[in-house]
N, C-alpha and C positions, 0 to 999 in steps of 0.2 A: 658271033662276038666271042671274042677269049676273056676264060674268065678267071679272074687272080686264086692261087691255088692258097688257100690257109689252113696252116696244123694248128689245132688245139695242143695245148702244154700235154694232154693227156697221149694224143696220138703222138706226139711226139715222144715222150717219154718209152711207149709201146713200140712204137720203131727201135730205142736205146736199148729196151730189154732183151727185143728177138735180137740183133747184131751182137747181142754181150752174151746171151744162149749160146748161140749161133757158133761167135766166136772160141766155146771152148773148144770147140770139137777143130774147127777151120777159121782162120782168119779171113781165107782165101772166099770161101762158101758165104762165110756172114757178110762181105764187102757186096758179092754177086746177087746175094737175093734182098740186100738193103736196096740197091741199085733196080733191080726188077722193080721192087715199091716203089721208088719215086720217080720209075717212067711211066708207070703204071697212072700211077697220081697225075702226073704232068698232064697226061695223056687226057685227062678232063678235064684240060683248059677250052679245047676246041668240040669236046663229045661229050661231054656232063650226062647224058644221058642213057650212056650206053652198059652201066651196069642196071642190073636190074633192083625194083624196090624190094627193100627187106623186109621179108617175109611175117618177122616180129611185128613192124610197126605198122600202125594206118596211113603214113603220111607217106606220100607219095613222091616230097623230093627228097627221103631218106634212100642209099641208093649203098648199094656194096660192088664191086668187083673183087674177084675172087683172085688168089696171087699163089699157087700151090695149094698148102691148107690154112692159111689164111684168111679173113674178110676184111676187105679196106673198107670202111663204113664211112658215109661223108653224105653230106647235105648240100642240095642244090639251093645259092642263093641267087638275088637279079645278076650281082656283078662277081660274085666268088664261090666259090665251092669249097665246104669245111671240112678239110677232117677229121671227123670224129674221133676213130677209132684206129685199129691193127689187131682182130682178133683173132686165135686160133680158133678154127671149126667147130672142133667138140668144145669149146666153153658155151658157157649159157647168157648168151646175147642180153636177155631183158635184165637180169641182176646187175651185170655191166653199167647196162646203160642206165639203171635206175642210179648206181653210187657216182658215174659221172654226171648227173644231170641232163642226159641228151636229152631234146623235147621229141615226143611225139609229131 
């Protein structure tokens, strides 16, 4: 079953900031790897399961795939898959996700 893909205002926002980084350097670079994330994304309409559980949390449909140095963080729900997040590697996941409110 496909399941509907929905950004949080926050991931969404994080997707805005890496292409707006991104872009100072390359406009050309920040379009191509915006684009990697949201096939990446897409791409858990049909395989929700196929990134692995984040190591941080206990819960089990919390789930990242990794996009460069990136973590796409997102939640498995019955009929959609959230995204949470767009974090870079070396940031520290729990502090994130305490001031976004992600649950557990």
């Amino acid at each position: 079953m496909a399941r509907k893909i929905i950004w949080t205002l926050e991931s969404a926002d994080d997707l805005e900031a890496i292409a707006t980084y991104i872009a100072r350097d390359s406009g050309f670079y920040a379009r191509s790897f915006i684009r990697e994330i949201r096939d990446a994304s897409l791409s858990l309409k049909e395989f929700p399961e196929r990134g692995r559980m984040v190591p941080e949390f206990s819960n089990t449909a919390v789930r990242e795939l990794f996009i460069k140095e990136y973590r796409l963080i997102y939640k498995i729900e019955e009929s959609r898959i959230v995204v949470l997040g767009i974090i870079h590697g070396k940031r520290d996941l729990k502090v994130l996700s305490e001031k976004d409110g992600w649950k557990n």
